[in-house]
Backbone as XML, in Angstrom:
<?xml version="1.0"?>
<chain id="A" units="angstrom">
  <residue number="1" name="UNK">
    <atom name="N" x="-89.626" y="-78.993" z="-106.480"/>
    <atom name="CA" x="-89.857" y="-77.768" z="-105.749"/>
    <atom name="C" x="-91.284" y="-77.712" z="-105.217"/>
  </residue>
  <residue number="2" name="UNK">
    <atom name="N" x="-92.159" y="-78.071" z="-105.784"/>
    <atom name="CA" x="-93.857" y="-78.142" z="-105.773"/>
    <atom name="C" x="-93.724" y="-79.131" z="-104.441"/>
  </residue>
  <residue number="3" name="UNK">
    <atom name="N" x="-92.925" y="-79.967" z="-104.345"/>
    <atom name="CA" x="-93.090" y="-81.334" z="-103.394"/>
    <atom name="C" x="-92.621" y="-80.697" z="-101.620"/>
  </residue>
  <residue number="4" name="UNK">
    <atom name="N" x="-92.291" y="-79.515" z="-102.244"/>
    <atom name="CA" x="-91.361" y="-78.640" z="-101.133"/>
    <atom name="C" x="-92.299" y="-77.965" z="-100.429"/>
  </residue>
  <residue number="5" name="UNK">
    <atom name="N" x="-92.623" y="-77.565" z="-101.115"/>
    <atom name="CA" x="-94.158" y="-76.155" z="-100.586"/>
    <atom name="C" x="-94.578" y="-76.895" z="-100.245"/>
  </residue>
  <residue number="6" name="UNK">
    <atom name="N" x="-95.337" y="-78.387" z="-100.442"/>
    <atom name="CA" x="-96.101" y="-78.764" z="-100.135"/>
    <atom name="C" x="-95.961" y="-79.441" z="-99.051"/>
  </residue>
  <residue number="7" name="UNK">
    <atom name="N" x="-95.025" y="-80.188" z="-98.718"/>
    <atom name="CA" x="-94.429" y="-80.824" z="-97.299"/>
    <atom name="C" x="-94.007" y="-79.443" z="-96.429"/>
  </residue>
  <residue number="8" name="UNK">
    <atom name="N" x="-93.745" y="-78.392" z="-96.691"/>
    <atom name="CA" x="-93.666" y="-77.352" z="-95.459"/>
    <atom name="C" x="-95.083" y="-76.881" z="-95.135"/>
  </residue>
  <residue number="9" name="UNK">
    <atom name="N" x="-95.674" y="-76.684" z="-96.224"/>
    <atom name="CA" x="-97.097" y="-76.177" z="-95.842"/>
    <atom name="C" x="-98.483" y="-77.412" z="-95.494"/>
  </residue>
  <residue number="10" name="UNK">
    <atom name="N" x="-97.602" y="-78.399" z="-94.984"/>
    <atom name="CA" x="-98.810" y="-79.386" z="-94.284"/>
    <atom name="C" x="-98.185" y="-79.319" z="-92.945"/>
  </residue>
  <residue number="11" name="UNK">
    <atom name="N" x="-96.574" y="-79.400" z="-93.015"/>
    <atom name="CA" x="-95.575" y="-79.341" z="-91.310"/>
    <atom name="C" x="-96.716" y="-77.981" z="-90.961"/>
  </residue>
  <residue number="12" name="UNK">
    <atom name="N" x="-96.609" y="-76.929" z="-91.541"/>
    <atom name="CA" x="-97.368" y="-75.871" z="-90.984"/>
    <atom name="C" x="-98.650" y="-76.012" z="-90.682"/>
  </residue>
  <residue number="13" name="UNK">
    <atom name="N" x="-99.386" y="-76.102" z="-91.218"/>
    <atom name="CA" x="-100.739" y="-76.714" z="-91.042"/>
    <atom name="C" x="-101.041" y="-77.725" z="-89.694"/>
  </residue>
  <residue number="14" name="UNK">
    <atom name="N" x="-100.166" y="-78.592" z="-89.893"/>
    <atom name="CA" x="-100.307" y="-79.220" z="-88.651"/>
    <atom name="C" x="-100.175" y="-78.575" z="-87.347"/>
  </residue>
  <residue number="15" name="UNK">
    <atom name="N" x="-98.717" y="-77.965" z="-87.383"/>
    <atom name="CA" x="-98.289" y="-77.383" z="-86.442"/>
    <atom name="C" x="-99.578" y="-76.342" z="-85.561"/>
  </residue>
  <residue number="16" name="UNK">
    <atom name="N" x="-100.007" y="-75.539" z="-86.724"/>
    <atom name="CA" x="-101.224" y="-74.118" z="-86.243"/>
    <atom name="C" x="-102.112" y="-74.975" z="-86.004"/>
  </residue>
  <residue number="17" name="UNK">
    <atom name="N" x="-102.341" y="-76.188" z="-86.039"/>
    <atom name="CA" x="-103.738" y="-77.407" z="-85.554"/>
    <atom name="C" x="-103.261" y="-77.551" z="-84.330"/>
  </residue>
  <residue number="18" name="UNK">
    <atom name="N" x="-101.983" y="-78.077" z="-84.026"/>
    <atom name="CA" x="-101.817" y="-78.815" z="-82.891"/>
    <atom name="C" x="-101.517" y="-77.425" z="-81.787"/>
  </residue>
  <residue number="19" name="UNK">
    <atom name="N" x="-101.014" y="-76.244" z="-82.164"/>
    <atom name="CA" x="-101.044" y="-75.502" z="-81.156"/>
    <atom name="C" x="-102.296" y="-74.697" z="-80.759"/>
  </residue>
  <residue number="20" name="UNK">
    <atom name="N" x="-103.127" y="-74.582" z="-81.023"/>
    <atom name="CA" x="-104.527" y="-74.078" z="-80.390"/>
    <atom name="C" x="-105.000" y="-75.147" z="-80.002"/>
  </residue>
  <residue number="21" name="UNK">
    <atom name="N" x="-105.427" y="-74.636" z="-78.638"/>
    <atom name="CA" x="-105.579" y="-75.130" z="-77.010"/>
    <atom name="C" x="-107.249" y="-75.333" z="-76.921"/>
  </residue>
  <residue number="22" name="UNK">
    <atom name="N" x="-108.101" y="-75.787" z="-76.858"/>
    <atom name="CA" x="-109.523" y="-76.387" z="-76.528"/>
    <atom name="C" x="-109.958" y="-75.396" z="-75.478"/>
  </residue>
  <residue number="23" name="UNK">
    <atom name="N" x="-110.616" y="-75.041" z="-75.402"/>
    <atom name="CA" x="-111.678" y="-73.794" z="-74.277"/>
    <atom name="C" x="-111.406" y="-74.685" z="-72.923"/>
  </residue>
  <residue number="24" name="UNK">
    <atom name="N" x="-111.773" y="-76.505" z="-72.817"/>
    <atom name="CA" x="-111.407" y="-77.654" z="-71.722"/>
    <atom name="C" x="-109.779" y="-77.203" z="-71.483"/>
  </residue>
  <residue number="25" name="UNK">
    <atom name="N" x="-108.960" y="-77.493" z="-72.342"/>
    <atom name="CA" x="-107.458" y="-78.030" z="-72.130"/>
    <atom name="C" x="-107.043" y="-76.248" z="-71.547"/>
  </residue>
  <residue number="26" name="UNK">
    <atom name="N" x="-107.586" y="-75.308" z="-71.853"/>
    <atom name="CA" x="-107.259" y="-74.323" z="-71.563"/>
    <atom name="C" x="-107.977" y="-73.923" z="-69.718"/>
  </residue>
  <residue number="27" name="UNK">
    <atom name="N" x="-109.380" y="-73.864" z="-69.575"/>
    <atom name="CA" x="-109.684" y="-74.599" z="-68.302"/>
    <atom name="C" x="-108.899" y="-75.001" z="-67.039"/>
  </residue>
  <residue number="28" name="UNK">
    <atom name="N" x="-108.702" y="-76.322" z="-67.904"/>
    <atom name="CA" x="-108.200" y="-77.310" z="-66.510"/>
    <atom name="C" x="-106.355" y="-76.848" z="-66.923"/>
  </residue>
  <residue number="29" name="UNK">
    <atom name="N" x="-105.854" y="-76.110" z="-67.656"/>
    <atom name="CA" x="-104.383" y="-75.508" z="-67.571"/>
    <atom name="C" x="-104.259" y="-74.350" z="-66.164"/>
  </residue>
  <residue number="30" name="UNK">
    <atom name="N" x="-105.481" y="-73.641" z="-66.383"/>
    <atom name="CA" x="-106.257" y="-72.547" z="-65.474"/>
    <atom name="C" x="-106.117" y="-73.138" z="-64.286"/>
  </residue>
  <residue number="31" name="UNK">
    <atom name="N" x="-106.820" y="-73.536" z="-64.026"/>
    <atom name="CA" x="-107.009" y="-74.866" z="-62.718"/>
    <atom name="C" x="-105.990" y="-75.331" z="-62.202"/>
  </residue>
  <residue number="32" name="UNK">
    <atom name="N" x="-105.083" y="-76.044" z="-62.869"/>
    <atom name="CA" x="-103.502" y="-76.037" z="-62.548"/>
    <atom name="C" x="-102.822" y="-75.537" z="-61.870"/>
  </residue>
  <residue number="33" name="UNK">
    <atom name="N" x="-102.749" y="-74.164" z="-62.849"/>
    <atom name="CA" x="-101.980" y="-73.204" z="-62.284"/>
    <atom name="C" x="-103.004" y="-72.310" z="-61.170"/>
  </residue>
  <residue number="34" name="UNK">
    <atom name="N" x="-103.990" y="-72.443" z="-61.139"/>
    <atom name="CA" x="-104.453" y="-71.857" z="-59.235"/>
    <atom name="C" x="-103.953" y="-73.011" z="-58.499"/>
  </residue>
  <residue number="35" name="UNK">
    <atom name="N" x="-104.080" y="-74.146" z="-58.283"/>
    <atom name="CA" x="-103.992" y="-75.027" z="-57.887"/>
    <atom name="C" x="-102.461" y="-74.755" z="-56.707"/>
  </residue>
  <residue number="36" name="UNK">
    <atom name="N" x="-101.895" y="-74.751" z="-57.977"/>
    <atom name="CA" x="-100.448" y="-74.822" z="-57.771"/>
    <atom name="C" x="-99.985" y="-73.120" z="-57.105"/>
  </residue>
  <residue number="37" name="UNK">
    <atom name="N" x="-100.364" y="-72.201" z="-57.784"/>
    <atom name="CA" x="-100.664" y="-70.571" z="-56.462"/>
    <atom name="C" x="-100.851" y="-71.035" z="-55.195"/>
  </residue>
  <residue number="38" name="UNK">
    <atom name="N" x="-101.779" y="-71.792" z="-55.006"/>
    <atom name="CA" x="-102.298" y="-71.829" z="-53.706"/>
    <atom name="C" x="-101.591" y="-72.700" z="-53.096"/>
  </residue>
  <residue number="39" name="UNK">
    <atom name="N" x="-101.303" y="-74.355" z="-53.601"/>
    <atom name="CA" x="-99.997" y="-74.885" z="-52.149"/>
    <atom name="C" x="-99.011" y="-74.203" z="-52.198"/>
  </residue>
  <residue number="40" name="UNK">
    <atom name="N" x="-98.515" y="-73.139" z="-53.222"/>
    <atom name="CA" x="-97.560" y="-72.340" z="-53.248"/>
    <atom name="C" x="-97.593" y="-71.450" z="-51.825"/>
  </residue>
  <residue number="41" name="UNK">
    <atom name="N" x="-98.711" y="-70.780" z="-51.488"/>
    <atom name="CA" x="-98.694" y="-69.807" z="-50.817"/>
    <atom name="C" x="-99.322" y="-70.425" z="-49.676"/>
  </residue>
  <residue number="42" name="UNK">
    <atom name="N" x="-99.653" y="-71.773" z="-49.477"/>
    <atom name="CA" x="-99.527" y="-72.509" z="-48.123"/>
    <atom name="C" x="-98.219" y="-72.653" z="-47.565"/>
  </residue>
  <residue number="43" name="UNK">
    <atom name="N" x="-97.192" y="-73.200" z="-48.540"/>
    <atom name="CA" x="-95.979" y="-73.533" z="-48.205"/>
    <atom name="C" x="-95.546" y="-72.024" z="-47.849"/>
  </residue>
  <residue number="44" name="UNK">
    <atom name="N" x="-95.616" y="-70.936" z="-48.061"/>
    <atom name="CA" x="-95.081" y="-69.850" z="-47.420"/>
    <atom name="C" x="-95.356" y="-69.286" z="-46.115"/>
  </residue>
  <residue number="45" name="UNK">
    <atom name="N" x="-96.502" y="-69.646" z="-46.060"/>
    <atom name="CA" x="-97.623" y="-69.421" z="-44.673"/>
    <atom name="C" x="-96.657" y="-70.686" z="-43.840"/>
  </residue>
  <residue number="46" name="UNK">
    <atom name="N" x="-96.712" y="-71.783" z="-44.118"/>
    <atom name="CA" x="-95.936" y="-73.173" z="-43.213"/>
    <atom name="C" x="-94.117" y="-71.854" z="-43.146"/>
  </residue>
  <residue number="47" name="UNK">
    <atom name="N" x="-93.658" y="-71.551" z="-44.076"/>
    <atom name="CA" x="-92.690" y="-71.395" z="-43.827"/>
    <atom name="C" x="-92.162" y="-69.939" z="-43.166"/>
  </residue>
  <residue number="48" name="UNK">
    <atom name="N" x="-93.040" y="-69.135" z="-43.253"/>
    <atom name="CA" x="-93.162" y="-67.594" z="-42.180"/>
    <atom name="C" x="-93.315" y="-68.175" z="-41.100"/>
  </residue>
  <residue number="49" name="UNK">
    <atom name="N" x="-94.316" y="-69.073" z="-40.611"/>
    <atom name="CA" x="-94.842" y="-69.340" z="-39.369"/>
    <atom name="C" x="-93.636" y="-70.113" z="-38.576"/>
  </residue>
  <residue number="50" name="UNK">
    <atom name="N" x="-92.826" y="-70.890" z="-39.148"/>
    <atom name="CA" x="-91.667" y="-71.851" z="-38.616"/>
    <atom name="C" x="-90.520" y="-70.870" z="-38.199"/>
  </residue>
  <residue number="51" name="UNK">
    <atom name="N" x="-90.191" y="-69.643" z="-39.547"/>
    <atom name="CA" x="-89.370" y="-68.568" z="-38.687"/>
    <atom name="C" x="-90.061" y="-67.229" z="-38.036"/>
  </residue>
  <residue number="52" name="UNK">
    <atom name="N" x="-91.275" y="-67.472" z="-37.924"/>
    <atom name="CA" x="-91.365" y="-66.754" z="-36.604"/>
    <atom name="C" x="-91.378" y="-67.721" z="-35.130"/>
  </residue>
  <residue number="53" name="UNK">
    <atom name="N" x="-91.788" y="-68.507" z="-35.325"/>
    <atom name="CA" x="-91.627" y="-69.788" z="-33.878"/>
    <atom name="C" x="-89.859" y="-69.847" z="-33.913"/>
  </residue>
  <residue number="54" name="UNK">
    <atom name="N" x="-89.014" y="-69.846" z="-34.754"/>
    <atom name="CA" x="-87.702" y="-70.418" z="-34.658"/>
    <atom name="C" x="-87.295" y="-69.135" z="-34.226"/>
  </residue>
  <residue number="55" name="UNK">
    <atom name="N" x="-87.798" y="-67.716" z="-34.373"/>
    <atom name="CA" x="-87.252" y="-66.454" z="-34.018"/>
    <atom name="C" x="-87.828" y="-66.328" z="-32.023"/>
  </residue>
  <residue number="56" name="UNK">
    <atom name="N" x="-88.790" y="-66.973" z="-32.164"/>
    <atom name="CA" x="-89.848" y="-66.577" z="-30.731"/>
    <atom name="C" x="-88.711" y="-67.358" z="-30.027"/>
  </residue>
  <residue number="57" name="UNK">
    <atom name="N" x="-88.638" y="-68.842" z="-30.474"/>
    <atom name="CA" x="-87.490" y="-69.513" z="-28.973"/>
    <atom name="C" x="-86.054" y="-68.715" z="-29.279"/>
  </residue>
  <residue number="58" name="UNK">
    <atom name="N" x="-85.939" y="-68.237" z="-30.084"/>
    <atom name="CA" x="-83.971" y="-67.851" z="-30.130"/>
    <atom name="C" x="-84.075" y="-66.730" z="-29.087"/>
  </residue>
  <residue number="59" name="UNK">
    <atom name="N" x="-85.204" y="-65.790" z="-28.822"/>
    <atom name="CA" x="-85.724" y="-64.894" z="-28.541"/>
    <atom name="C" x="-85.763" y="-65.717" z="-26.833"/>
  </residue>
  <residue number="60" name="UNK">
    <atom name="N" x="-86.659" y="-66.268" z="-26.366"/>
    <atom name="CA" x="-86.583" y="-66.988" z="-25.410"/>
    <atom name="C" x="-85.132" y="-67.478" z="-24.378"/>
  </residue>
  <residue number="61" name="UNK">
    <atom name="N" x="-84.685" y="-68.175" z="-25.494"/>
    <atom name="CA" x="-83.216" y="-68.717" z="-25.161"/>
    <atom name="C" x="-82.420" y="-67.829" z="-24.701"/>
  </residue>
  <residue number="62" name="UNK">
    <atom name="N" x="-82.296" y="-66.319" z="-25.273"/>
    <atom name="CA" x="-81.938" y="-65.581" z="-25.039"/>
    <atom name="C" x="-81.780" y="-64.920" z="-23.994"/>
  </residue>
  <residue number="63" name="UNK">
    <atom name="N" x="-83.304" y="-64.592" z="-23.689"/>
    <atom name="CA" x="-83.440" y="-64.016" z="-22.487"/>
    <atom name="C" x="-83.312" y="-64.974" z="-21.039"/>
  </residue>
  <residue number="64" name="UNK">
    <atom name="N" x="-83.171" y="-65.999" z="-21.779"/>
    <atom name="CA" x="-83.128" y="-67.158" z="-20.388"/>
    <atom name="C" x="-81.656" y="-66.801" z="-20.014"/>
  </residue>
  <residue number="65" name="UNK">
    <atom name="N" x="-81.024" y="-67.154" z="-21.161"/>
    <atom name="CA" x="-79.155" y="-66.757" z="-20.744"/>
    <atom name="C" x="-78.905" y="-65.331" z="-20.467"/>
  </residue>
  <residue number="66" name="UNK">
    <atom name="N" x="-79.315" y="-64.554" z="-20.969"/>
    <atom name="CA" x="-79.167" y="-63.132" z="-19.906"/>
    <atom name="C" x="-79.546" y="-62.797" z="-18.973"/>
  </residue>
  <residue number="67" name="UNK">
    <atom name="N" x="-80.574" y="-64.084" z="-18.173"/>
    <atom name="CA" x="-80.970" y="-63.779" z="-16.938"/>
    <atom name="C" x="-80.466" y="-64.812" z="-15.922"/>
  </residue>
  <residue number="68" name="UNK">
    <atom name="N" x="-78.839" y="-65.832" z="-16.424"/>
    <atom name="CA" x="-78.513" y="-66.075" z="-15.604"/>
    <atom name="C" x="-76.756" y="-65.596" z="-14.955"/>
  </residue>
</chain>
């Protein structure tokens, strides 16, 4: 039983070691995730801008065929 406690309470031990994060590893996690915000919200800017150009010619096309 003693051999019990003692192999759960080193699994534990380890475990509360290995999950706290370094002031660095926490940082550059930070960094990451702006990183990744920002081509995020490029790719939205690329992709508003494509359906407003894809809305401007449907828009175009349009008025071309109602004016013949």
């Amino acid at each position: 039983m003693k051999s019990m406690i003692t192999l759960f309470g080193a699994a534990l031990l380890s475990f509360g070691a290995v999950s706290c994060d370094s002031p660095q590893e926490n940082a550059r996690e930070d960094s990451l995730e702006r990183q990744a915000d920002s081509q995020e919200n490029a790719a939205d800017a690329v992709r508003d801008n494509a359906e407003r150009r894809a809305d401007s010619l449907e828009d175009t096309a349009d008025s071309t065929r109602d004016q013949q």
